[in-house]
C-alpha positions in Angstrom: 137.2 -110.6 -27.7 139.7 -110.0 -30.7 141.4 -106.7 -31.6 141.1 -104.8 -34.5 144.5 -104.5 -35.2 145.3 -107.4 -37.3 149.2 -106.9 -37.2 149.8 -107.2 -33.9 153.8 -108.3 -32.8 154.3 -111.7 -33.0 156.8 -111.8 -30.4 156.5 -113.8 -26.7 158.1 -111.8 -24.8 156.6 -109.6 -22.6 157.2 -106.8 -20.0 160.3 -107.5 -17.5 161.7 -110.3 -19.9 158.3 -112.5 -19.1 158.2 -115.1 -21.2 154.9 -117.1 -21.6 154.5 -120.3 -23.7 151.3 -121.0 -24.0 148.1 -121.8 -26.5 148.0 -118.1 -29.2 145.2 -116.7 -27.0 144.8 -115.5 -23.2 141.6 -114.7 -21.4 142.5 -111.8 -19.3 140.7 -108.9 -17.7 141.4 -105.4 -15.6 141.2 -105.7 -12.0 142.0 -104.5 -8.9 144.5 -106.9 -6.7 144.3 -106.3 -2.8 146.8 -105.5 -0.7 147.4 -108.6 1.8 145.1 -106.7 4.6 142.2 -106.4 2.8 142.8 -110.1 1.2 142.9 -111.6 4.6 139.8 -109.9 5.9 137.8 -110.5 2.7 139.1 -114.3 3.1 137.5 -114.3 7.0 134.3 -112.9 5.9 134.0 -115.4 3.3 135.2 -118.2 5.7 132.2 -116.8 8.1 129.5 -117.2 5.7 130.7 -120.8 4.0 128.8 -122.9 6.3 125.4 -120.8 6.3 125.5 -120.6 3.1 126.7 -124.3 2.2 129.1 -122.5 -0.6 132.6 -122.7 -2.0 134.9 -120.4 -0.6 137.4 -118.4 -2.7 140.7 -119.4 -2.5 142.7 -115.7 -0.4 145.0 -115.7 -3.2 142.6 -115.1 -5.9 140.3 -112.1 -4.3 140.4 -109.4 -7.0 137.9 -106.6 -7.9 137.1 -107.4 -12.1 137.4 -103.9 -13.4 136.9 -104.6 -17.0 136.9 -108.2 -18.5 138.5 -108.8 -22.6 138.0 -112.5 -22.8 140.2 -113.9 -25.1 143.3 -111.7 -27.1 145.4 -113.3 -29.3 148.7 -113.3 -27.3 150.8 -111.5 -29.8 148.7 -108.3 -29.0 149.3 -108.2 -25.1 151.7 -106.0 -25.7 149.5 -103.7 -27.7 147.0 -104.2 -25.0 149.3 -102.9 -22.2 150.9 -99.7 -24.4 146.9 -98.7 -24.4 147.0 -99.3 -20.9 149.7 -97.4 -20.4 148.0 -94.2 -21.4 145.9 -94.8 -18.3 145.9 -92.8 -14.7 144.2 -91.2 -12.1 145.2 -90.4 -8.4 145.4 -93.1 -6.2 142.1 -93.4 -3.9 139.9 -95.8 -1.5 137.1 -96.8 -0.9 134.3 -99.1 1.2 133.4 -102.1 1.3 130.9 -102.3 3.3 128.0 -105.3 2.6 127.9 -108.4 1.4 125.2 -109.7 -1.4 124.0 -112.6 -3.4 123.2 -113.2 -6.9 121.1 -116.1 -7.3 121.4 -116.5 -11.1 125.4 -117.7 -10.9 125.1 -118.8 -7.1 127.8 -115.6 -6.2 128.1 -114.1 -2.5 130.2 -110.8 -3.2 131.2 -107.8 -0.9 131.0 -104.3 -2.1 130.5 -100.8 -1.2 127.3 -99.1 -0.5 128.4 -95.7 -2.0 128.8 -94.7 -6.0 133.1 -94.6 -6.4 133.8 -92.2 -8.7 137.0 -92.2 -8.8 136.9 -96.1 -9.8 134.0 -95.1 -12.6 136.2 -92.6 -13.4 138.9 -95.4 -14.2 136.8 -98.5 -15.8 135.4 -95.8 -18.4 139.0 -94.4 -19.4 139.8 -98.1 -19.4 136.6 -98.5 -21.8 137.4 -95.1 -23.8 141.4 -96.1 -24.1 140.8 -99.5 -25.6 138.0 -98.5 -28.1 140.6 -95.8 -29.5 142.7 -98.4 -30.1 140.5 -100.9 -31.3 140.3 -103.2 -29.0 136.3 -104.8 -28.5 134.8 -106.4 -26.0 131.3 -107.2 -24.4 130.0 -103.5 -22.4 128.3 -104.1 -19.3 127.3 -101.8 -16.4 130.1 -102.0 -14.1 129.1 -103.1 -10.4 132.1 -103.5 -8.4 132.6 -106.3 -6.2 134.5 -108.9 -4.9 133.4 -112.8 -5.4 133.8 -114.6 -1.7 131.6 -117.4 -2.4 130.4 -120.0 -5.1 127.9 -122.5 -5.5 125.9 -120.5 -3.0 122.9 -122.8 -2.0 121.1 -120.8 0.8 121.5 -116.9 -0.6 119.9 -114.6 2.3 119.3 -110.5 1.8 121.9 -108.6 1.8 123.9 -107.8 5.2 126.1 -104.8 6.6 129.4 -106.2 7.3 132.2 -104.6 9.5 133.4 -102.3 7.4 137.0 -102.8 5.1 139.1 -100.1 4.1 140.8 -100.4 0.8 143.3 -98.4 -0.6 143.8 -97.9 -4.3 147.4 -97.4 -5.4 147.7 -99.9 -8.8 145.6 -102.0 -11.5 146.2 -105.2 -12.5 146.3 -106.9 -16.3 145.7 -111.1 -15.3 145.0 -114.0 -17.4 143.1 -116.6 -16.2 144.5 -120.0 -16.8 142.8 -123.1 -16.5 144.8 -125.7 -15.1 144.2 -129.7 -13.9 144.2 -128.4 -10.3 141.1 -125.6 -11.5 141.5 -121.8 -12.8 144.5 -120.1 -11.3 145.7 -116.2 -11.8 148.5 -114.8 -13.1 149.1 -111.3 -13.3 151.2 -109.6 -16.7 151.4 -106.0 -15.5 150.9 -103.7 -12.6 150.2 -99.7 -13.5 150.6 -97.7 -10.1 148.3 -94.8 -9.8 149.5 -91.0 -9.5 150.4 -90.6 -6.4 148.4 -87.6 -4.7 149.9 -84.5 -3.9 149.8 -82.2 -1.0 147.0 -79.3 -1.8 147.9 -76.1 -0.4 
């Protein structure tokens, strides 16, 4: 993915004095980051189907919900990237998740809702919208959310109900992915908090 804008800043330092010294481009994406509830019970779910499955369980620390991936930005315009993102909002909101699935072509075990979410459609399009504005390009496909538990899936089965796992909506996420000797690791450049909702009378 590159940007439009050729003239990006060439400064390093990001938002709360970060400072990231690294190669000149990240590979980052949108997401939502659970709350440590919802990370824990996604983790035991994905713990219950590693051995049925024979798969590779995702590390707790790294559950996320992919709201819109970039791939890789030249890392002089992040901060471009995040004023755009700044122009984004809507009212905090929850939802589902309520099955878990398979997709044989990447070997993926995933939970997700059952239900359309508008309210998260409503936020990966004015994600989409904001970015194109400002130039910003990137590959368009039809969002599905869900949350990677398992990889290397080698027995996929149909999809099942799961208990079902609350998840409140409050913030999105801007994270690079870095890969690292020890495998790909997270790191998260800014949070945006949601509006909160107000009292209707």
């Amino acid at each position: 993915m590159q940007s439009a804008d050729k003239n990006c800043s060439s400064s390093d330092t990001y938002p709360h004095g970060m400072q990231i010294k690294r190669s000149d481009e990240a590979r980052v994406f949108f997401a939502l980051w659970p709350e440590a509830s919802v990370r824990q019970a996604l983790h035991r779910l994905a713990m219950e189907y590693q051995s049925p499955c024979e798969a590779r369980v995702m590390s707790a620390d790294t559950l996320h919900m992919t709201l819109l991936f970039l791939g890789e930005v030249a890392r002089n315009c992040l901060p471009q990237l995040m004023q755009t993102a700044d122009k984004v909002s809507i009212p905090a909101f929850g939802f589902i998740l309520e099955s878990i699935s398979f997709w044989q072509h990447n070997r993926i075990a995933y939970a997700a809702p059952l239900e359309k979410i508008p309210a998260l459609d409503q936020l990966v399009a004015m994600l989409e919208q904001a970015l194109i504005a400002t130039g910003f390009q990137f590959d368009h496909h039809e969002f599905k959310p869900h949350v990677t538990l398992l990889r290397n899936v080698r027995h996929a089965s149909e999809s099942q109900s799961i208990t079902p796992i609350m998840w409140w909506v409050d913030s999105y996420v801007l994270v690079e992915s870095v890969t690292t000797e020890l495998g790909v690791s997270y790191q998260i450049l800014r949070t945006w908090p949601l509006s909160p909702i107000t009292a209707q009378y």
